[in-house]
C-alpha positions as CSV (number, residue, x, y, z in Angstrom):
1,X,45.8,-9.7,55.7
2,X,48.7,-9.7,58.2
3,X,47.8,-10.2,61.4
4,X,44.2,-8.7,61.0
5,X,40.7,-10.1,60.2
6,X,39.2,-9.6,57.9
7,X,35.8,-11.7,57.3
8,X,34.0,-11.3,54.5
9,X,31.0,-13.4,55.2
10,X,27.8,-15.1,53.5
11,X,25.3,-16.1,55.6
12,X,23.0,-18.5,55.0
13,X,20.6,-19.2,57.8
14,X,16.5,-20.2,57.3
15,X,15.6,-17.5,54.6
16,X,18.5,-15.2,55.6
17,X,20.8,-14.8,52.9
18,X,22.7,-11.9,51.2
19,X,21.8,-9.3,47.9
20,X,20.1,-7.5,45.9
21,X,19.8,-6.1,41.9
22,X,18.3,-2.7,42.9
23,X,17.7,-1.0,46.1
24,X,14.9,1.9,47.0
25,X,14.3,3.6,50.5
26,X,11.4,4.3,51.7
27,X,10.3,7.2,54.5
28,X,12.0,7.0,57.4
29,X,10.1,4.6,60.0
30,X,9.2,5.9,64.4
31,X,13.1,6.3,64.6
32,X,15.0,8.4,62.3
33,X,17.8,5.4,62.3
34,X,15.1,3.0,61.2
35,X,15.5,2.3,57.5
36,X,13.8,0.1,54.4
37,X,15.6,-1.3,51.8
38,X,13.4,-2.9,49.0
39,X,15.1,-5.4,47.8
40,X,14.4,-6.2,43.8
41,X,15.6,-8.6,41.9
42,X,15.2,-12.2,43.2
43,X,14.7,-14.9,44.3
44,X,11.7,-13.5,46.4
45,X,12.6,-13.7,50.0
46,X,17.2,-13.9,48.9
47,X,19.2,-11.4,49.8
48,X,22.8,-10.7,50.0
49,X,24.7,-9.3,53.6
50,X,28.0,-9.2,53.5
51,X,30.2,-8.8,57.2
52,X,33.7,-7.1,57.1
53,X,35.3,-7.7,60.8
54,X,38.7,-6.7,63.0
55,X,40.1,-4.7,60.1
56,X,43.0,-3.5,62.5
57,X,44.5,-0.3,60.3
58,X,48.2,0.6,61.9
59,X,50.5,2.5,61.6
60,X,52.8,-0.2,62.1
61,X,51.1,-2.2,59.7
62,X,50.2,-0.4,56.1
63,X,50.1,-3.7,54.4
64,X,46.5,-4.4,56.0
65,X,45.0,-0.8,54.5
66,X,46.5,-2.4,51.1
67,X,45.0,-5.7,51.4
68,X,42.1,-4.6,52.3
69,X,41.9,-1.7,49.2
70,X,42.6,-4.4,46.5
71,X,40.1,-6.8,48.1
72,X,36.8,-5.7,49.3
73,X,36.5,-3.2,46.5
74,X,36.1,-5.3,43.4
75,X,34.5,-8.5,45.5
76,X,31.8,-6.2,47.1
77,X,31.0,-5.3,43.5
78,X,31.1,-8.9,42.0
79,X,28.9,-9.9,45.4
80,X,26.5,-6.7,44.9
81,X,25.2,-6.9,48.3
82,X,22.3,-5.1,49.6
83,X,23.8,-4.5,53.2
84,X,27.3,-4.5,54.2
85,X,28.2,-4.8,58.1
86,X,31.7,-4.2,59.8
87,X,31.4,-5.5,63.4
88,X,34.3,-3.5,65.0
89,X,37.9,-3.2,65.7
90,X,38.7,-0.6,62.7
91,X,41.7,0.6,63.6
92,X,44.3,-0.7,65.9
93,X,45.2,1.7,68.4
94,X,48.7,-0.1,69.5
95,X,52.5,1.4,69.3
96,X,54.6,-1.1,67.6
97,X,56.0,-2.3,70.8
98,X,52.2,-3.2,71.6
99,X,52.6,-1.9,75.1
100,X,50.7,1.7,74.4
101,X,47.2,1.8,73.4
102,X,45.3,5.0,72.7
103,X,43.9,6.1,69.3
104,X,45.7,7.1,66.3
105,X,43.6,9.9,64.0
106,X,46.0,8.5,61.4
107,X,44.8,5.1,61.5
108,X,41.7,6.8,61.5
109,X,41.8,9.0,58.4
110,X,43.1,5.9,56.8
111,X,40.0,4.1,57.5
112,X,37.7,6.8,56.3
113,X,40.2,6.7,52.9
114,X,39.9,3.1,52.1
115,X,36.1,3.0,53.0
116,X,35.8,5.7,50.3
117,X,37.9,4.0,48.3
118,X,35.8,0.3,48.8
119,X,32.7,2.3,48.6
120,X,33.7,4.1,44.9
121,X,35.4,0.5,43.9
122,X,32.1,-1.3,44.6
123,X,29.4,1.4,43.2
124,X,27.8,0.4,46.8
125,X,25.6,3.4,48.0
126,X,27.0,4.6,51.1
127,X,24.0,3.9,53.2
128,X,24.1,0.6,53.0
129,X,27.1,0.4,55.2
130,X,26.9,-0.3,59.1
131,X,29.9,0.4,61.0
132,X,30.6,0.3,65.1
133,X,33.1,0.1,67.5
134,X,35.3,-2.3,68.7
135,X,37.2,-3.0,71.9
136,X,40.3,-1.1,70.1
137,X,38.2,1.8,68.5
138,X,38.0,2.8,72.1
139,X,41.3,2.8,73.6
140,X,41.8,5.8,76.2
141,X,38.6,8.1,74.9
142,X,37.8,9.2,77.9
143,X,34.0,10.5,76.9
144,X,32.1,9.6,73.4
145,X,32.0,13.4,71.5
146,X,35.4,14.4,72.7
147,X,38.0,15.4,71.1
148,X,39.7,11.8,71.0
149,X,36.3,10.3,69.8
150,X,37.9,9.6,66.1
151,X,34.9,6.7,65.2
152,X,32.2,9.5,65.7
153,X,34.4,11.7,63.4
154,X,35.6,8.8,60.8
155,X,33.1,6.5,61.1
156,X,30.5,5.8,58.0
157,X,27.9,5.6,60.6
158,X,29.2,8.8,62.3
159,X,29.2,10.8,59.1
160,X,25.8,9.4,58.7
161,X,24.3,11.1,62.0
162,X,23.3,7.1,63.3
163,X,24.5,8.5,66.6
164,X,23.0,5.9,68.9
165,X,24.6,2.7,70.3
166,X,22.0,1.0,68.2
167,X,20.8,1.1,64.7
168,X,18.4,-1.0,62.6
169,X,17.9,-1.1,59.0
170,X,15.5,-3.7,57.2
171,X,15.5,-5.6,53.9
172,X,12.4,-5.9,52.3
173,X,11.3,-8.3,49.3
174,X,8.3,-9.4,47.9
175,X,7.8,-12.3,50.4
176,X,9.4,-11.1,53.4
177,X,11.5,-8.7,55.6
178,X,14.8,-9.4,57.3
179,X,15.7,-6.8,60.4
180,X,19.2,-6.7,61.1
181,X,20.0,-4.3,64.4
182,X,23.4,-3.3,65.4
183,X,24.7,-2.5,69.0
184,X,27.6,-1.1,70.1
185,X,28.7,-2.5,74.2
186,X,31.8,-0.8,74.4
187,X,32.6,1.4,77.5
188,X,31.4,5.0,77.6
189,X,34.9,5.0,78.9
190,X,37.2,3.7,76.8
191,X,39.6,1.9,79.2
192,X,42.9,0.5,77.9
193,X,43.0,-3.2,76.9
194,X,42.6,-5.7,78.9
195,X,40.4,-4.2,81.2
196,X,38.4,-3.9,77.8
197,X,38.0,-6.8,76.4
198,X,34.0,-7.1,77.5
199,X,31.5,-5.6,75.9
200,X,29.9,-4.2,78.7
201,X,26.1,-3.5,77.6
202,X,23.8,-1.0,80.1
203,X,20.0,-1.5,81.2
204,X,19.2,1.5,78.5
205,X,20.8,0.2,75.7
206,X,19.2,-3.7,76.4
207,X,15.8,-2.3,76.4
208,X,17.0,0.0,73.3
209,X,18.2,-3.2,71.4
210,X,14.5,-4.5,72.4
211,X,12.6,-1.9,71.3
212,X,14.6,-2.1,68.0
213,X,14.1,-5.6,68.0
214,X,10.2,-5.5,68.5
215,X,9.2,-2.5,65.5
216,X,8.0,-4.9,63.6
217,X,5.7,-7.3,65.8
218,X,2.6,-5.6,65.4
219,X,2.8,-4.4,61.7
220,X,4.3,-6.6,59.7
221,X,2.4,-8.7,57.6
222,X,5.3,-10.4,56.1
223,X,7.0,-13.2,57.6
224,X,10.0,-11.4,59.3
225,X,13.7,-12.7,59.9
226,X,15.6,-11.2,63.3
227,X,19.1,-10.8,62.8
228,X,21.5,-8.6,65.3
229,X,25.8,-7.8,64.5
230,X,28.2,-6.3,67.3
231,X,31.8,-6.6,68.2
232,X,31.7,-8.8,71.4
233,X,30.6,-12.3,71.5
234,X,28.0,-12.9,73.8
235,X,30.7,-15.1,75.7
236,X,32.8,-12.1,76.3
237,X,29.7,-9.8,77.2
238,X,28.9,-8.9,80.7
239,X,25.3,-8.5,82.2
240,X,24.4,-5.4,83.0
241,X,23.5,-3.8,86.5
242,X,20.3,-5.2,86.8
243,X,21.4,-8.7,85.8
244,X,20.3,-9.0,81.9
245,X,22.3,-9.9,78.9
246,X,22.4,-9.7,75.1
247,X,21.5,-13.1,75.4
248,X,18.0,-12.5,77.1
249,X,17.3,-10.3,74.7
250,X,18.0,-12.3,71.9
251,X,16.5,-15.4,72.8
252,X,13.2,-13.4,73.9
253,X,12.7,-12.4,70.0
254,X,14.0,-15.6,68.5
255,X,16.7,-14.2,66.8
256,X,18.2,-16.2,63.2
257,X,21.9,-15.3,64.0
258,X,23.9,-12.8,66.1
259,X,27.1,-11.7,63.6
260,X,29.7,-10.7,65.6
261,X,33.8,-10.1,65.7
262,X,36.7,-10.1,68.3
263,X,37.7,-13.2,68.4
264,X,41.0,-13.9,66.3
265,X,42.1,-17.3,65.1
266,X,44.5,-17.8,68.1
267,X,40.6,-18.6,69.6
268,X,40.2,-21.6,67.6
269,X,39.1,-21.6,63.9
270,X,35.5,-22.6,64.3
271,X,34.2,-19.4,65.8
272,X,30.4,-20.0,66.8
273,X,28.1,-21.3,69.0
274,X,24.6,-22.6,69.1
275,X,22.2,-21.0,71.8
276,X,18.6,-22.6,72.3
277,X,15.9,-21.2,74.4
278,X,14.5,-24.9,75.7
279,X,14.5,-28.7,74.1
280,X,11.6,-27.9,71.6
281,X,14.0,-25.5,69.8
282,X,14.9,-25.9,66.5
283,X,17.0,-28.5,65.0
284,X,20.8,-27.7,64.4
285,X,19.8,-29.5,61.2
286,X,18.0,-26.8,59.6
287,X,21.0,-24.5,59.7
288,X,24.0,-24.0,57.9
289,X,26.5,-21.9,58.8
290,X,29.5,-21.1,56.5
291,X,33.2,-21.6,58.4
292,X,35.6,-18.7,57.3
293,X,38.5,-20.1,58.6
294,X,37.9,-23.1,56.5
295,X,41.5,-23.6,54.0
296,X,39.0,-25.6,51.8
297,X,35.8,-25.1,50.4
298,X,35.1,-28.7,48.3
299,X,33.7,-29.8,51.9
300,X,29.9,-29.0,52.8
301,X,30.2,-30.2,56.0
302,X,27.8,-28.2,58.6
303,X,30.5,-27.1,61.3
304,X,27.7,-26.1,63.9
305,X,27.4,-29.7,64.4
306,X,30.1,-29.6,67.1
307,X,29.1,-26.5,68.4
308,X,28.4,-26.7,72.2
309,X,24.8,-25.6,72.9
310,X,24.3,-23.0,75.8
């Protein structure tokens, strides 16, 4: 893929899979961005997410668009998911000379093409894709709405009406139900890179991401998986004015996994990290996480077992 990301990602954490044979939706839950998928098929309680990440369209760079067409389409299909994430970073937003950075509606309408493209490729509903912002989605918009907004213009979830910085959907099977929420920390202002390279979350959208988080605690009377996806990692998220973090929040509702991007491979090639609330947490035993970086896959190594805990 160039230069770009592109993660295409099973994850296999407790019960928290990815896919599904048929999908239904149900009535629209307290938020009109709250959504049900039930999930038929089986294994009762398997389902199949799959996470796209840092596609980086340019310009400068059409051999990412074409990669990614001949790709996604016909593995998405062959995978069948029943959710399909893409954690930010869309477009690239850079001259060639990498020394401007503002938004390109080209890059933009190329997105828009090859999601359609993915989306007809696949026979994937629509629906059941979740995009948000990146760091480089944002470069020099000075207010979200505006005419340099391009994501709220080009964006599946902006074509969708999911206006908010956060969105939930949940998968729903026999045995159990699996809440992924999504949150985008970007700027209101979209600054020019570096001064963006935090995701920079507010006291309204932590207790938004917590209400999300919590629709489910006093109805459900399945067990119930927590999962949330966003561009930043929480090592390069700020608090916010009052002091809190994404990581307060996550650790409050237990979370299974936090599915994230922005970090290339000139980070390191075993991008994660363990977080545990106290001592009595559970053991790094009962996880497995898949490494996408990996050249190889005839190892089954677990490679959180050098992950620092924090």
């Amino acid at each position: 893929m160039g230069s770009a990301i592109l993660m295409l990602e099973l994850f296999l954490c407790l019960t928290v899979y990815a896919a599904s044979e048929e999908f239904e939706f149900s009535s629209a839950k307290s938020s009109s961005h709250r959504r049900v998928i039930d999930v038929k098929g089986g294994p009762e309680s398997l389902v199949w997410v799959v996470q796209l990440s840092d596609l980086h369209f340019s310009v400068h760079h059409p051999d990412r668009a074409l990669d990614f067409k001949n790709f996604v389409g016909p593995a998405l299909s062959m995978i069948n998911p029943s959710l399909v994430l893409i954690t930010g970073d869309l477009t690239d937003g850079k001259s060639k000379d990498l020394l401007t950075m503002k938004q390109n509606e080209e890059e933009w309408v190329e997105y828009q093409n090859m999601m359609a493209d993915v989306i007809k490729r696949s026979r994937l509903d629509r629906s059941i894709f979740f995009d948000l912002r990146g760091n480089h989605d944002n470069f020099g918009v000075p207010v979200l709405g505006g005419s340099f907004d391009f994501f709220s213009k080009y964006s599946i979830n902006g074509q969708l009406g999911r206006t908010g910085n956060v969105n939930s959907v949940t998968l729903q099977t026999g045995e159990r139900k699996h809440l992924f929420v999504g949150v985008d920390s970007t700027m209101s202002v979209g600054l020019r890179g570096p001064t963006n390279l935090f995701g920079h979350p507010t006291d309204q959208l932590l207790a938004e991401l917590d209400m999300e988080l919590s629709q489910w605690d006093s109805q459900s009377e399945k067990p119930l998986s927590k999962i949330s996806f966003g561009h930043f990692p929480l090592s390069f998220s700020a608090t916010s004015y009052s002091g809190k973090s994404l990581k307060d929040i996550f650790l409050n509702h237990s979370i299974s996994a936090y599915i994230c991007g922005h970090l290339h491979t000139r980070f390191g090639k075993n991008l994660k990290r363990h977080h545990q609330l106290s001592r009595h947490f559970l053991s790094l035993q009962r996880f497995f996480q898949l490494n996408v970086h990996q050249l190889s896959f005839h190892g089954t190594a677990n490679c959180s077992i050098e992950a620092p805990s924090g």
